[in-house]
N, C-alpha and C positions, 0 to 999 in steps of 0.2 A: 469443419475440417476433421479428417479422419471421423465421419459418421458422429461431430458430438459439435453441440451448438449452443452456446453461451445460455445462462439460464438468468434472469434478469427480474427481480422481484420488480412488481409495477411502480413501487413509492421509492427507487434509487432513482437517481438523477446522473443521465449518463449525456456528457456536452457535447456538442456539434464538434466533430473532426475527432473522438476517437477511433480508435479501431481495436473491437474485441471480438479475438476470432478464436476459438475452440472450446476444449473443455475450461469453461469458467462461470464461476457463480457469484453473482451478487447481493449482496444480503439488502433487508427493507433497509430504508433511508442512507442506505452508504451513498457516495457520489465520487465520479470519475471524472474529471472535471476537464479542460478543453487541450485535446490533440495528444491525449495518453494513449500508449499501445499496450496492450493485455492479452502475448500468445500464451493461448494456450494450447497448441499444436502436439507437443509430445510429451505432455503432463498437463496434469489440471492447476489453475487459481481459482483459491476462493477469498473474497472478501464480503469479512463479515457485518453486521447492521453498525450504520454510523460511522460506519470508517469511512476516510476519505483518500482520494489517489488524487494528488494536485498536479495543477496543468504540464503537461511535457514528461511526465513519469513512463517510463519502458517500465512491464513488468513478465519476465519468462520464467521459463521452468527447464528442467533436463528430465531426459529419457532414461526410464531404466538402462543399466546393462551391467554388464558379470558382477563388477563390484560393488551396486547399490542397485539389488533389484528394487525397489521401490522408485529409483530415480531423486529427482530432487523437484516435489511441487510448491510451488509458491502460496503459504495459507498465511492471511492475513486475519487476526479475531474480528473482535468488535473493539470499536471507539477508535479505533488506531487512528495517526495523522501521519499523513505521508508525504512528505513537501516538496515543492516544486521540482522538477527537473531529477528524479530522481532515478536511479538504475536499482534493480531487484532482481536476483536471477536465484531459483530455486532455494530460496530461506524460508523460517517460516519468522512473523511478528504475532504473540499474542496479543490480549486484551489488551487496548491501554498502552499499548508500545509506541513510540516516535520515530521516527526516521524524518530525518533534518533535509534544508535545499540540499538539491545536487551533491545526497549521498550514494554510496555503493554499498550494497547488501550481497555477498556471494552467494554460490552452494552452500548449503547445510549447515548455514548459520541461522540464529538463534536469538532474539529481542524478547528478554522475558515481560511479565505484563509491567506496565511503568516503568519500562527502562526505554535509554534515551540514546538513538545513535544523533550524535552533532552534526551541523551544514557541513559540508563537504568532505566527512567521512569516508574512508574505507574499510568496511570489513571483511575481513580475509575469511575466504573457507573455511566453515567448520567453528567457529567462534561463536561464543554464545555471551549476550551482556545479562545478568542478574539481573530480577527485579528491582528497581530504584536506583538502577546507576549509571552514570553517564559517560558515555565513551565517545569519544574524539580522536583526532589527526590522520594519516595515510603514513602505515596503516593504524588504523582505528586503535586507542587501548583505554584501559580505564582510566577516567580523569579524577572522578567523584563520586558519591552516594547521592542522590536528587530529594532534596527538602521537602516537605508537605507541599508547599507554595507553587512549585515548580510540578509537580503533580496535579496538583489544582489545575496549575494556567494550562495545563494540558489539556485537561476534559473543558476546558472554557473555552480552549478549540475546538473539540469537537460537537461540542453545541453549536459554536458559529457557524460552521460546517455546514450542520442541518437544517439550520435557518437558512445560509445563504443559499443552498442548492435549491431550498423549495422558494426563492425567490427570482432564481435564476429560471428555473424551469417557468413560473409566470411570467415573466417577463417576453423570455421563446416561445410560450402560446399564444400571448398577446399580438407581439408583432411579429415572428417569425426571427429566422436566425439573422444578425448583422454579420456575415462572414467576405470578406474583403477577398 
């Protein structure tokens, strides 16, 4: 799309029925996991190693113009967890950030590393959550500061992540895809 074509490390695990169509980059072992859509049509995504985008996740970008020549591109670090069913339009997530089921992530918002948007969040343009703190409701505001514990079970997800995508991907070599 527009002369640029998803760039896709070999060791990601990318599932039967997504669709990733322009400037986007994948980092080693992330995973994208079954019937995500990833434009990147009029700005770039990237996500980075071990992060994961769980099944049903939209993820776009915005176009430069007069007010934000840069636009708004969707960069995801590493580790991140991304949970099911999830909406993401030009924000960025570092290191270590969560985003919950069937949350919303707007424009030029902001998931610092270990900070934690809740299931079914909304975050409004332009908001940004702190490292280590957790924001909830529609729209989204600060609830808490996130405990060591809760920090932990994060990265326990995203080992699980990498174990299950390279088990997922064996499983589709083996017999080929089960798609109904």
């Amino acid at each position: 799309m527009n002369g640029k074509a998803p760039q896709i490390h070999p060791s990601a695990f990318i599932a039967p029925g997504c669709r990733i169509i322009g400037d986007v980059e994948i980092g080693p072992e992330a995973s994208v996991w079954y019937n995500c859509v990833l434009r990147g049509d009029v700005n770039r995504i990237v996500i980075g190693a071990r992060s994961n985008i769980q099944d049903g996740t939209v993820i776009h970008c915005d176009s430069p113009d007069p007010l934000h020549p840069e636009g708004f591109p969707t960069l995801i670090g590493e580790d991140v967890l991304v949970g099911h069913m999830v909406m993401m339009h030009g924000c960025t997530i570092l290191d270590r950030g969560f985003v919950g089921l069937s949350a919303t992530v707007m424009n030029g918002c902001v998931i610092e590393s270990d900070g934690m948007l809740a299931a079914g969040a909304l975050l409004t343009p332009g908001k940004r959550i702190a490292a280590r703190q957790l924001w909830g409701g529609r729209p989204a505001a600060f609830m808490r500061d996130l405990t060591d514990l809760a920090v932990a079970e994060m990265q326990i997800g995203v080992r699980h992540y990498v174990a299950n995508a390279r088990a997922h991907r064996a499983a589709l070599e083996a017999d080929g895809p089960a798609e109904n």
